[in-house]
N, CA, C, O and CB atoms as a CASP TS submission, in Angstrom:
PFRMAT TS
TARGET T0000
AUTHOR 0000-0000-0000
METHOD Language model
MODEL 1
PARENT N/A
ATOM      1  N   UNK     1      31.443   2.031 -68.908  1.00  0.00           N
ATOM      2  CA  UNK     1      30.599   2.114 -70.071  1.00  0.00           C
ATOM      3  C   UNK     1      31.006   0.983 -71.015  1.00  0.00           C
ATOM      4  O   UNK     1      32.230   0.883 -71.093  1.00  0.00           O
ATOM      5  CB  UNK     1      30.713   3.513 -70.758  1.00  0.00           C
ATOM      6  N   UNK     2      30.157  -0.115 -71.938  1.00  0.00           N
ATOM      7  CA  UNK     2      30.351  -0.706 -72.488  1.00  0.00           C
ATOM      8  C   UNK     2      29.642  -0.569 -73.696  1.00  0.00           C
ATOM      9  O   UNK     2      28.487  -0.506 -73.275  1.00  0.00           O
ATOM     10  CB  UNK     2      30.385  -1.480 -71.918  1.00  0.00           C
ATOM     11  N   UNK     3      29.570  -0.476 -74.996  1.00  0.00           N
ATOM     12  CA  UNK     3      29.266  -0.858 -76.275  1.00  0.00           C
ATOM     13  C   UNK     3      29.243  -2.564 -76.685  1.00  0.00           C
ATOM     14  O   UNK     3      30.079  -3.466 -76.709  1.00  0.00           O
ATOM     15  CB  UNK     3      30.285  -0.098 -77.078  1.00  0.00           C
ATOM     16  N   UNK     4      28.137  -2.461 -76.911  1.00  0.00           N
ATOM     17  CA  UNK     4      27.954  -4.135 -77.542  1.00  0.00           C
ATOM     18  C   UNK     4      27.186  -4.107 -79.377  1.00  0.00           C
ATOM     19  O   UNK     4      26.029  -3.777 -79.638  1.00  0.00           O
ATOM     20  CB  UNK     4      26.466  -5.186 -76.157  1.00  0.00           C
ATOM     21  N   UNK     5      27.895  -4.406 -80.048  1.00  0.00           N
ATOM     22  CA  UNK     5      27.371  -4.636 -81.395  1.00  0.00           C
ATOM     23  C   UNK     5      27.010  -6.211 -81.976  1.00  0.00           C
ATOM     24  O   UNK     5      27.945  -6.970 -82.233  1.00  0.00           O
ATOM     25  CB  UNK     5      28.426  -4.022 -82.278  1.00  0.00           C
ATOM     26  N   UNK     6      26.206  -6.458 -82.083  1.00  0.00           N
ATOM     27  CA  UNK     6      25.773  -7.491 -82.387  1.00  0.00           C
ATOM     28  C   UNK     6      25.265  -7.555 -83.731  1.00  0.00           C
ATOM     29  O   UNK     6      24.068  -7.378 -83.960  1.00  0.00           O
ATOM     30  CB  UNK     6      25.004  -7.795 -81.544  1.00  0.00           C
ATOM     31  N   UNK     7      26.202  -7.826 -84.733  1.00  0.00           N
ATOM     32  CA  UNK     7      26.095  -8.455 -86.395  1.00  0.00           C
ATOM     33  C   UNK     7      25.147  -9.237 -86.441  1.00  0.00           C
ATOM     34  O   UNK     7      25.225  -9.401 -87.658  1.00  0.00           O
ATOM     35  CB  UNK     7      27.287  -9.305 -87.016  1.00  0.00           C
ATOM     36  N   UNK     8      24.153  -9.984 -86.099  1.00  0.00           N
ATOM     37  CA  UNK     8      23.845 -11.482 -86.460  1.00  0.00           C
ATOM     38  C   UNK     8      22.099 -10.473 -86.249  1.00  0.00           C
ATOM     39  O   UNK     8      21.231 -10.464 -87.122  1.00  0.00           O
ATOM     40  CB  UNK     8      24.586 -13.283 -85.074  1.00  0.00           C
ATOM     41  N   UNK     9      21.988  -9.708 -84.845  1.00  0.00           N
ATOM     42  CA  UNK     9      20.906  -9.103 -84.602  1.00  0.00           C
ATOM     43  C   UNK     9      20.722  -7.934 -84.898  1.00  0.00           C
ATOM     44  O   UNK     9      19.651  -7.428 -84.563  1.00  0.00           O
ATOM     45  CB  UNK     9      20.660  -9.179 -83.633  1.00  0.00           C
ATOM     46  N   UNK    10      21.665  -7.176 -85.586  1.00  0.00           N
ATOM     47  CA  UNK    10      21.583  -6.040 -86.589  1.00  0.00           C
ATOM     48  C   UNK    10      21.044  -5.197 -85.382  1.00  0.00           C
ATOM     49  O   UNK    10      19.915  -4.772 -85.628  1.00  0.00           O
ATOM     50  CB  UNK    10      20.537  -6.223 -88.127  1.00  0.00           C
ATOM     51  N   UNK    11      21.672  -4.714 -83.756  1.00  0.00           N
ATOM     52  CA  UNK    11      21.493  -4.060 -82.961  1.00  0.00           C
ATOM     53  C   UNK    11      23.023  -3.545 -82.433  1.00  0.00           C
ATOM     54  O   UNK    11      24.097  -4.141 -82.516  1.00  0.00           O
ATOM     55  CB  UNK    11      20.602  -4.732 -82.157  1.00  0.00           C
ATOM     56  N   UNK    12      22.786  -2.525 -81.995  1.00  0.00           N
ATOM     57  CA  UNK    12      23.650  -2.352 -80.885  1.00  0.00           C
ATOM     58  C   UNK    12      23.133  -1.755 -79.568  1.00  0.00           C
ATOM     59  O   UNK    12      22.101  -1.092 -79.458  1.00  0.00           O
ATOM     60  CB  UNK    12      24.673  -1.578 -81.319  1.00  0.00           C
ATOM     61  N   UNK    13      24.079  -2.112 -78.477  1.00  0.00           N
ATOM     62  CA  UNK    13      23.478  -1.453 -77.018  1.00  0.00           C
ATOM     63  C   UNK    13      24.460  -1.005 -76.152  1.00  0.00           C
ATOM     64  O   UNK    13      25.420  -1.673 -75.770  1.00  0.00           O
ATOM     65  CB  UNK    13      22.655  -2.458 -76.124  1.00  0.00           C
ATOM     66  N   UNK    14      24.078   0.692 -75.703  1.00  0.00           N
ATOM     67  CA  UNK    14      25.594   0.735 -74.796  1.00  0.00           C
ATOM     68  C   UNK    14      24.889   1.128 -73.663  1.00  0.00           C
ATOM     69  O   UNK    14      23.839   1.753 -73.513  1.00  0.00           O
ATOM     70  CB  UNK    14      27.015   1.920 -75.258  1.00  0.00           C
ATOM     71  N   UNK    15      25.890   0.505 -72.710  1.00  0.00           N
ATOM     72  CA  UNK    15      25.613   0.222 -70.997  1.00  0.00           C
ATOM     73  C   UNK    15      26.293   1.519 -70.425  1.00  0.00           C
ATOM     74  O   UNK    15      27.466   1.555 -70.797  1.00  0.00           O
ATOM     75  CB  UNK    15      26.476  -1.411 -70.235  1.00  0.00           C
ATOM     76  N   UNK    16      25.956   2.572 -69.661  1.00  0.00           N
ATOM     77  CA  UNK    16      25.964   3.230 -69.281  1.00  0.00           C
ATOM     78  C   UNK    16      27.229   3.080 -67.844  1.00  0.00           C
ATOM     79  O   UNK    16      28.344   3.522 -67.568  1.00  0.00           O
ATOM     80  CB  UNK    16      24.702   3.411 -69.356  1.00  0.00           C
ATOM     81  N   UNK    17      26.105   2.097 -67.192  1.00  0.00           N
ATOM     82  CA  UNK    17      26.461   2.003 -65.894  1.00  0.00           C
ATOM     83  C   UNK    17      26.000  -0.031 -65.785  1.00  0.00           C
ATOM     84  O   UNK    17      25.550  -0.817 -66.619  1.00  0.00           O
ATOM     85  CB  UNK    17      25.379   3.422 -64.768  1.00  0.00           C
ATOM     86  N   UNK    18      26.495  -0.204 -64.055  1.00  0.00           N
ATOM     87  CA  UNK    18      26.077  -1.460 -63.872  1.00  0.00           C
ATOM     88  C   UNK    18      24.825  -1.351 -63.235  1.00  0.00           C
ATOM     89  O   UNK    18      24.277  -2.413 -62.938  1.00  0.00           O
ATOM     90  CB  UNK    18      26.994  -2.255 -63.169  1.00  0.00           C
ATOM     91  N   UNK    19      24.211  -0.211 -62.942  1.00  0.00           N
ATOM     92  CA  UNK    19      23.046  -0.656 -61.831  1.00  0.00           C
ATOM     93  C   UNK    19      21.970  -1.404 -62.367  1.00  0.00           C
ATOM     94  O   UNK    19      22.132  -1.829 -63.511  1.00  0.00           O
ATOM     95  CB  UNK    19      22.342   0.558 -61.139  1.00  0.00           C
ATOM     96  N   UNK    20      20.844  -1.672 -61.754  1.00  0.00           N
ATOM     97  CA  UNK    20      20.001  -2.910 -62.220  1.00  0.00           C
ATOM     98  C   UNK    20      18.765  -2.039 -63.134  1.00  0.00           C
ATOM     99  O   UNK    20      18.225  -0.986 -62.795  1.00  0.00           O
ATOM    100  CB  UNK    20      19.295  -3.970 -60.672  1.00  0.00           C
ATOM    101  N   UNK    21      18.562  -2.699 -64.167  1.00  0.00           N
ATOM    102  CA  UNK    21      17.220  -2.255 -64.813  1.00  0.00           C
ATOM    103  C   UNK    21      16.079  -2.211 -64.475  1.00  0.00           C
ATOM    104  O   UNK    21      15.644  -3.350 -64.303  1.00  0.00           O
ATOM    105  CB  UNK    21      16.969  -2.721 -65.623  1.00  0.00           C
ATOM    106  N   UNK    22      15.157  -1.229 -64.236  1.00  0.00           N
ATOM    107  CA  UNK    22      13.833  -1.133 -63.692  1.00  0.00           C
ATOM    108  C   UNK    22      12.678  -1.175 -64.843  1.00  0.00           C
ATOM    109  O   UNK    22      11.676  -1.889 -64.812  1.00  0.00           O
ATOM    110  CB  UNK    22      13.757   0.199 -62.857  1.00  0.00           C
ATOM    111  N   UNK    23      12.956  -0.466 -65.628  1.00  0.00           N
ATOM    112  CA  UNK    23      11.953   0.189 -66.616  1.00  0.00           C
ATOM    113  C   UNK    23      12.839   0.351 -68.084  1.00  0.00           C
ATOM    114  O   UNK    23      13.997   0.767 -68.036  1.00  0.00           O
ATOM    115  CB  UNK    23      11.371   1.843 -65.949  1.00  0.00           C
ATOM    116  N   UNK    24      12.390   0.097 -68.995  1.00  0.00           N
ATOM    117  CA  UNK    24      12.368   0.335 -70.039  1.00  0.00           C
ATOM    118  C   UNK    24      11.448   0.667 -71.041  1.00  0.00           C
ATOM    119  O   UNK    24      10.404   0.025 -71.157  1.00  0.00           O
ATOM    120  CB  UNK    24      12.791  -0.258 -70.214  1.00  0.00           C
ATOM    121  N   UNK    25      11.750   1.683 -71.837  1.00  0.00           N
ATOM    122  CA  UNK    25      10.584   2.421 -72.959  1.00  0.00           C
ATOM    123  C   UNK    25      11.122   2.925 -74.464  1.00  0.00           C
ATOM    124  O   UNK    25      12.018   3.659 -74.881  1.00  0.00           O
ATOM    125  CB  UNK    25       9.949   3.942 -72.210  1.00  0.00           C
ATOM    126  N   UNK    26      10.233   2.241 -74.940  1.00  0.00           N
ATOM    127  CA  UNK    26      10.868   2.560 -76.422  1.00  0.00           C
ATOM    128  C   UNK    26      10.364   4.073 -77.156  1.00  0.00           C
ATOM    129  O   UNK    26       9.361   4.362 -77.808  1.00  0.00           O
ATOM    130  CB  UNK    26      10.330   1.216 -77.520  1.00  0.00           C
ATOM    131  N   UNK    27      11.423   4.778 -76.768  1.00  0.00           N
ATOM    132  CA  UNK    27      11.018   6.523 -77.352  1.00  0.00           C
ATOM    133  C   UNK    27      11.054   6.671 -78.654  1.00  0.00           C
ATOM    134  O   UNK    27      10.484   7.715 -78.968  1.00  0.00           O
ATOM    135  CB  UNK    27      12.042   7.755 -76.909  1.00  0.00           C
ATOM    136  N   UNK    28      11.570   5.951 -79.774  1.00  0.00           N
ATOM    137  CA  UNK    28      11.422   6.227 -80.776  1.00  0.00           C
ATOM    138  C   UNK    28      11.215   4.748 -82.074  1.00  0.00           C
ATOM    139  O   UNK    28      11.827   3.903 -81.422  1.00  0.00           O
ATOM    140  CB  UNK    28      12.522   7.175 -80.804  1.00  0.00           C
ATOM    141  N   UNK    29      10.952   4.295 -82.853  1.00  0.00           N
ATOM    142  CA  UNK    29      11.237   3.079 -83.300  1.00  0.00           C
ATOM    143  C   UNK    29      12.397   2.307 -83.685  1.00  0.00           C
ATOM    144  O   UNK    29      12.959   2.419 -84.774  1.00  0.00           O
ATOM    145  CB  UNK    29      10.701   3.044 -84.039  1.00  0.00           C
ATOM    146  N   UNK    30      12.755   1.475 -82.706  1.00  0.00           N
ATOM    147  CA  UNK    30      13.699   0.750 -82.776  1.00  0.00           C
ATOM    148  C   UNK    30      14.867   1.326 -81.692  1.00  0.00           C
ATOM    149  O   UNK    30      15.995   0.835 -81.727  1.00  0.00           O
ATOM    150  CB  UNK    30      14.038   0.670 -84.212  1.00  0.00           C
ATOM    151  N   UNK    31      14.568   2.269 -80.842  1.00  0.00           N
ATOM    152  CA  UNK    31      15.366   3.301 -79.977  1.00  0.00           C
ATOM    153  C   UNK    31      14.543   2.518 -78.483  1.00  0.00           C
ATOM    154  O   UNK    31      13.315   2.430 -78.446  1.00  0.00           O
ATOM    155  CB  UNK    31      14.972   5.420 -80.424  1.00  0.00           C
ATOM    156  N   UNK    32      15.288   2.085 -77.517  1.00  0.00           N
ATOM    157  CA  UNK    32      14.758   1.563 -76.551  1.00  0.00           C
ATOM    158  C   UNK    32      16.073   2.493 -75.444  1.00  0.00           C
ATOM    159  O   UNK    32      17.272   2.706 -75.621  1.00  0.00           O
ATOM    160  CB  UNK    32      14.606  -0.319 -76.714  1.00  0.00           C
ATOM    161  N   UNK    33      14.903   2.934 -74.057  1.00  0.00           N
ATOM    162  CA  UNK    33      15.932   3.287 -73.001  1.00  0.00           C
ATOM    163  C   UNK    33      15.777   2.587 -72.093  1.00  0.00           C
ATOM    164  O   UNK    33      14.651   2.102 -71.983  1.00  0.00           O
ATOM    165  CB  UNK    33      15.982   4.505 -72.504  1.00  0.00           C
ATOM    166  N   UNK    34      16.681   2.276 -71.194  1.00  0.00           N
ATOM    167  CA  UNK    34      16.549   1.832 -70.208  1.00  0.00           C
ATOM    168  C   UNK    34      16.777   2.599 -68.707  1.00  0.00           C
ATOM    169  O   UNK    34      17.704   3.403 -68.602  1.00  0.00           O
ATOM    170  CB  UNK    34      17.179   0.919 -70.459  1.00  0.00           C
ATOM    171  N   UNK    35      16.084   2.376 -67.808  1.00  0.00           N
ATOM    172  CA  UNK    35      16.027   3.284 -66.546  1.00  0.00           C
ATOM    173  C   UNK    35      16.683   2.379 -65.531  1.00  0.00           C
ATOM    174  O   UNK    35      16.805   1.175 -65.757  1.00  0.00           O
ATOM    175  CB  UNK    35      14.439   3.772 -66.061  1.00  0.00           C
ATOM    176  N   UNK    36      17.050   2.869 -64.563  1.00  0.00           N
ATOM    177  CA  UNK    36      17.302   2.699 -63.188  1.00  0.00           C
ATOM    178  C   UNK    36      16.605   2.892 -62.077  1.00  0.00           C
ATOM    179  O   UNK    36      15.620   3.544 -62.424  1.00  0.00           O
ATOM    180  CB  UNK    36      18.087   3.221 -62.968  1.00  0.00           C
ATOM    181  N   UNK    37      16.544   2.624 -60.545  1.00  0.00           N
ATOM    182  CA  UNK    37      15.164   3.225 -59.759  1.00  0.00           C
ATOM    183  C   UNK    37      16.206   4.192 -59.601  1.00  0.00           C
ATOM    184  O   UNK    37      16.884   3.781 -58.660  1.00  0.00           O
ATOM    185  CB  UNK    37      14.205   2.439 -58.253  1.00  0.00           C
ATOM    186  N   UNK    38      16.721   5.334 -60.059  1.00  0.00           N
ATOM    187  CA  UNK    38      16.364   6.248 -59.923  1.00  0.00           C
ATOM    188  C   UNK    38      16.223   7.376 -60.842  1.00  0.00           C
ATOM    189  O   UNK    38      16.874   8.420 -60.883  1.00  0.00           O
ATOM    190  CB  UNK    38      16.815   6.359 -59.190  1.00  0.00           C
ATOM    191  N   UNK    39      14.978   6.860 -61.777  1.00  0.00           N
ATOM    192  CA  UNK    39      15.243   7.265 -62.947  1.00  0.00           C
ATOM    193  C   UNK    39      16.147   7.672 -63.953  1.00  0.00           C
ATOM    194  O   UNK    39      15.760   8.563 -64.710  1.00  0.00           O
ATOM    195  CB  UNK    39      14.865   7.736 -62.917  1.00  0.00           C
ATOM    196  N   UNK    40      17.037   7.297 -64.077  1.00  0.00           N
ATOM    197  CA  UNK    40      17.888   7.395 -64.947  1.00  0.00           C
ATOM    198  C   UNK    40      18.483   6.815 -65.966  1.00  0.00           C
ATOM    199  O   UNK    40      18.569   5.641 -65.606  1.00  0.00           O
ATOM    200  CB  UNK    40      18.403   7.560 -64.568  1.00  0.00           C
ATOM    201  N   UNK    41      19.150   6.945 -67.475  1.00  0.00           N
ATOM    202  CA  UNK    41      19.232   5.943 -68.327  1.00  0.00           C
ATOM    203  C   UNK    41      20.120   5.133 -67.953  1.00  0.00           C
ATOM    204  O   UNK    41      20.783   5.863 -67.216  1.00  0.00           O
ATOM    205  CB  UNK    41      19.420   6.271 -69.491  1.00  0.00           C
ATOM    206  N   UNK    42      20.558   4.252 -67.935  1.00  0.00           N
ATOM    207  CA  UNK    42      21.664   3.593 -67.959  1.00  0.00           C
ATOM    208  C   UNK    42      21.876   2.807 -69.051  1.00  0.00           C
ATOM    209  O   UNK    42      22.902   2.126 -69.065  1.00  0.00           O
ATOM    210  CB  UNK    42      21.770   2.944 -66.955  1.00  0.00           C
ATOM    211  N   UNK    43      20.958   2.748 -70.163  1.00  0.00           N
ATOM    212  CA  UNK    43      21.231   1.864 -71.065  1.00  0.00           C
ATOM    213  C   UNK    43      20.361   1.992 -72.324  1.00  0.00           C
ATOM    214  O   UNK    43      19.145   2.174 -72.263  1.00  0.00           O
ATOM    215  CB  UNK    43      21.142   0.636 -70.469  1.00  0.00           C
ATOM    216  N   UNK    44      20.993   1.894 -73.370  1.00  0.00           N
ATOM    217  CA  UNK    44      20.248   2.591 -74.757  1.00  0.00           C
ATOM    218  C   UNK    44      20.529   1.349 -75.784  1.00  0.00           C
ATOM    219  O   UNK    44      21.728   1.071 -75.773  1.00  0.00           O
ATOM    220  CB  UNK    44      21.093   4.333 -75.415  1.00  0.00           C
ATOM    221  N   UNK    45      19.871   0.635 -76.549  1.00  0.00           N
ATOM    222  CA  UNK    45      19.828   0.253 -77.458  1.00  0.00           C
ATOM    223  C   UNK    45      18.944   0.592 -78.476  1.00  0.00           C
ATOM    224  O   UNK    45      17.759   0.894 -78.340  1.00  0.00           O
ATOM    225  CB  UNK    45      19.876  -0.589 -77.218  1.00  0.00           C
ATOM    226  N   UNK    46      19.559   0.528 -79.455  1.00  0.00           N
ATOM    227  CA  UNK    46      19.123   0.694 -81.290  1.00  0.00           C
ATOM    228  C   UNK    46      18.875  -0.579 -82.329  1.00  0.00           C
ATOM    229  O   UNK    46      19.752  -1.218 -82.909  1.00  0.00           O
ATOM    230  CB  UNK    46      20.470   1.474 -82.118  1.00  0.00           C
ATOM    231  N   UNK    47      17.920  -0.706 -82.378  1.00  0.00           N
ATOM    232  CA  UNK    47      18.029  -1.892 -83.239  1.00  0.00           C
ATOM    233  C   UNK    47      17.519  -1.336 -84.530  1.00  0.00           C
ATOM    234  O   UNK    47      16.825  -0.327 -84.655  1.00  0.00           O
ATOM    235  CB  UNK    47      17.195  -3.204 -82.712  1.00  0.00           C
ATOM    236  N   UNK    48      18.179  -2.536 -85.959  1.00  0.00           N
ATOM    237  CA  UNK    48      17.865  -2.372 -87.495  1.00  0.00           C
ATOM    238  C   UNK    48      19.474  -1.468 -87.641  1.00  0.00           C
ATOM    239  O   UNK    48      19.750  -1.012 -88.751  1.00  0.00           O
ATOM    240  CB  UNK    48      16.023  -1.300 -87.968  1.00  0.00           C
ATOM    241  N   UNK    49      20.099  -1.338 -86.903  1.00  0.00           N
ATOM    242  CA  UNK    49      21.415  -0.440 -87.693  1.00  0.00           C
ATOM    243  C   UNK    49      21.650  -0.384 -88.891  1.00  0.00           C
ATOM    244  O   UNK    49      22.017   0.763 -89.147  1.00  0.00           O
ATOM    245  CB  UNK    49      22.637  -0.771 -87.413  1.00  0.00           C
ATOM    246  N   UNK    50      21.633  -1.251 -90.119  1.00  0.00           N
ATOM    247  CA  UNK    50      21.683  -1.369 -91.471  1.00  0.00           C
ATOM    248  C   UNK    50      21.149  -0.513 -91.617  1.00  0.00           C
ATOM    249  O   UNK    50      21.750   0.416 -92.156  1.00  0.00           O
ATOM    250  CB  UNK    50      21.316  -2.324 -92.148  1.00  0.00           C
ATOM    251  N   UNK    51      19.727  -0.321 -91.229  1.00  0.00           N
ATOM    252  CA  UNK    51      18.890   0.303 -92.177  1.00  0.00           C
ATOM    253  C   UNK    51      18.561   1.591 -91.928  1.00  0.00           C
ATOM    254  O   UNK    51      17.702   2.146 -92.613  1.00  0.00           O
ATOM    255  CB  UNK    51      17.790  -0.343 -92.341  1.00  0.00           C
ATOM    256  N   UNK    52      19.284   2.312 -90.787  1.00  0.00           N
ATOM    257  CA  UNK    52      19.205   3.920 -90.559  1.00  0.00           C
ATOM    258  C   UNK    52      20.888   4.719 -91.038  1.00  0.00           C
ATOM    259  O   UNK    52      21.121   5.926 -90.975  1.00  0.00           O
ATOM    260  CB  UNK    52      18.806   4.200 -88.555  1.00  0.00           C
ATOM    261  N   UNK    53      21.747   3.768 -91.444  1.00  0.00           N
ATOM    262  CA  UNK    53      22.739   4.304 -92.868  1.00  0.00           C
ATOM    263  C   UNK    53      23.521   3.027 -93.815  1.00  0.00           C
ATOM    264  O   UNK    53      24.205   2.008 -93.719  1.00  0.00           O
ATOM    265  CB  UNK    53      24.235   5.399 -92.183  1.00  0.00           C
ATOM    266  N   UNK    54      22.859   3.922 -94.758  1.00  0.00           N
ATOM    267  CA  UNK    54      23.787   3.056 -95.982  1.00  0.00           C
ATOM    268  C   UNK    54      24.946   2.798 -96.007  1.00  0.00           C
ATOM    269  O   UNK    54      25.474   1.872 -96.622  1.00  0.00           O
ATOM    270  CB  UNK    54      23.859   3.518 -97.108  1.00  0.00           C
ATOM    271  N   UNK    55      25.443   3.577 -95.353  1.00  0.00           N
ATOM    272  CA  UNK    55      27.385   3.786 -95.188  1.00  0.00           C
ATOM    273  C   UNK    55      27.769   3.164 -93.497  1.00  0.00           C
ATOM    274  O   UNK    55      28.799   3.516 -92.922  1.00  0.00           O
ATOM    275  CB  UNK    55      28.014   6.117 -95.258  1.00  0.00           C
ATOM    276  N   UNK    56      26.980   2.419 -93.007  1.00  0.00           N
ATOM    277  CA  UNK    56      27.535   1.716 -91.524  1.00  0.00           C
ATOM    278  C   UNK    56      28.446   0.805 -91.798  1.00  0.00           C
ATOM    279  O   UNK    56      28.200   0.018 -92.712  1.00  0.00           O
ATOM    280  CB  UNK    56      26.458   0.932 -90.611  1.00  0.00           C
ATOM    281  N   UNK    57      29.795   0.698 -91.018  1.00  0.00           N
ATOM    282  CA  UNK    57      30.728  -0.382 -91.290  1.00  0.00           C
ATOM    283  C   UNK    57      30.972  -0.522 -90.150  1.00  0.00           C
ATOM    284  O   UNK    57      31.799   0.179 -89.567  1.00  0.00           O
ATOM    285  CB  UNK    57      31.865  -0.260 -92.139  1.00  0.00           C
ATOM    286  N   UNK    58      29.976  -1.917 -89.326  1.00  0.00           N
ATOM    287  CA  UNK    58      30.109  -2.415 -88.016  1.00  0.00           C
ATOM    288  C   UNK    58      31.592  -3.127 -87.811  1.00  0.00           C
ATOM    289  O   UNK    58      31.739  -3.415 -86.623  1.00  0.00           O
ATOM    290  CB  UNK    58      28.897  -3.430 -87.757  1.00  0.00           C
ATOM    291  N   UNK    59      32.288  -3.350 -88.305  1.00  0.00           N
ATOM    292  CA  UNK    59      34.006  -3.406 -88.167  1.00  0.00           C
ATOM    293  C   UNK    59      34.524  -2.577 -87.466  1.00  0.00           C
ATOM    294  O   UNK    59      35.315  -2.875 -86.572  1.00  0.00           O
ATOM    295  CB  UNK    59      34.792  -3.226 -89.314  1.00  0.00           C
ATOM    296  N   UNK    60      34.086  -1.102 -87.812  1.00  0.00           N
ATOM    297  CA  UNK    60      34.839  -0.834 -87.725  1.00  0.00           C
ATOM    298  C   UNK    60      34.364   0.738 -86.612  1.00  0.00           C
ATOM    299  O   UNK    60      33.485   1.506 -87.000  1.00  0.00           O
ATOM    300  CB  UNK    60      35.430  -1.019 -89.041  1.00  0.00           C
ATOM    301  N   UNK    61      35.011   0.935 -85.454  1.00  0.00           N
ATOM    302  CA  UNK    61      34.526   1.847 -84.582  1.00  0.00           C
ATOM    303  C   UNK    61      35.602   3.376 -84.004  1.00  0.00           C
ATOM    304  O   UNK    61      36.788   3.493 -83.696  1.00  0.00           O
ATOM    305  CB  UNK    61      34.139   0.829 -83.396  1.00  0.00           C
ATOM    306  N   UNK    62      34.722   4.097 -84.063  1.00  0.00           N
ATOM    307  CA  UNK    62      35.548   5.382 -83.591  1.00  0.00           C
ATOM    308  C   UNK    62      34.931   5.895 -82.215  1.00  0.00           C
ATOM    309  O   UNK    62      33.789   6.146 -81.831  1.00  0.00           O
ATOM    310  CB  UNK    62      35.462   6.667 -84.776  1.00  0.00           C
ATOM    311  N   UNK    63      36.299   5.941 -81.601  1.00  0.00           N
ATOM    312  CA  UNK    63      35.495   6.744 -80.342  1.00  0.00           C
ATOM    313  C   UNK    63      36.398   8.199 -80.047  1.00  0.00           C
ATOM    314  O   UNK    63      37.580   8.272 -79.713  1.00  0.00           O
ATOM    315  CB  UNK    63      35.481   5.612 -78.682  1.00  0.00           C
ATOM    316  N   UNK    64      35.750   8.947 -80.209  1.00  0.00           N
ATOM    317  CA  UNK    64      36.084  10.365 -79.989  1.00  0.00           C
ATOM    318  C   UNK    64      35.386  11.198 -78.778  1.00  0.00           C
ATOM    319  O   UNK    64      34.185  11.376 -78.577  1.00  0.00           O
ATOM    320  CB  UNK    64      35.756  11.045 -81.258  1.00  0.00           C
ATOM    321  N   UNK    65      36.632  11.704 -77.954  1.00  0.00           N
ATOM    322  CA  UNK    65      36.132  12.324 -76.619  1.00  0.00           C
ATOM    323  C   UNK    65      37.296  14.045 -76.724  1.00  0.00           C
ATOM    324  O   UNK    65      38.441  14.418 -76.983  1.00  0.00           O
ATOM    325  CB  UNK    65      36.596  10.871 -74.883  1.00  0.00           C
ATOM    326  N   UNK    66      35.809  14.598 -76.267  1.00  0.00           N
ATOM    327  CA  UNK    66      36.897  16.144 -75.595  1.00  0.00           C
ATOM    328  C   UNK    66      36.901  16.422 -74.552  1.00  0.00           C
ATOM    329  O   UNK    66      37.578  17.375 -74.169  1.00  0.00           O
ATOM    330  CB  UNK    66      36.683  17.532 -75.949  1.00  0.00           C
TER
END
């Protein structure tokens, strides 16, 4: 799994997996998925991050697992 944040394009995108992209569809605005042939996501990007919280500090990242 990889996370990519990109400052300059005010997006981020995390990679699931390596398999190859088939299809992609944007389910919500600015929310794009990406599929696999076998239907599945493997890959989600968000773009405009600024502007869905006032309080985002792309510096700085938490990753929390249970």
């Amino acid at each position: 799994m990889k996370l990519h944040i990109d400052k300059e394009a005010d997006a981020l995108y995390l990679r699931l997996d390596g398999s190859a992209i088939v299809e992609s569809e944007e389910v919500a605005p600015g929310v794009v998925l990406d599929y696999n042939e076998s239907n599945q996501v493997v890959g989600i990007e968000m773009l405009h991050l600024s502007k869905r919280s006032a309080d985002l500090n792309l510096s700085t990242l938490e990753l929390v697992t249970v």
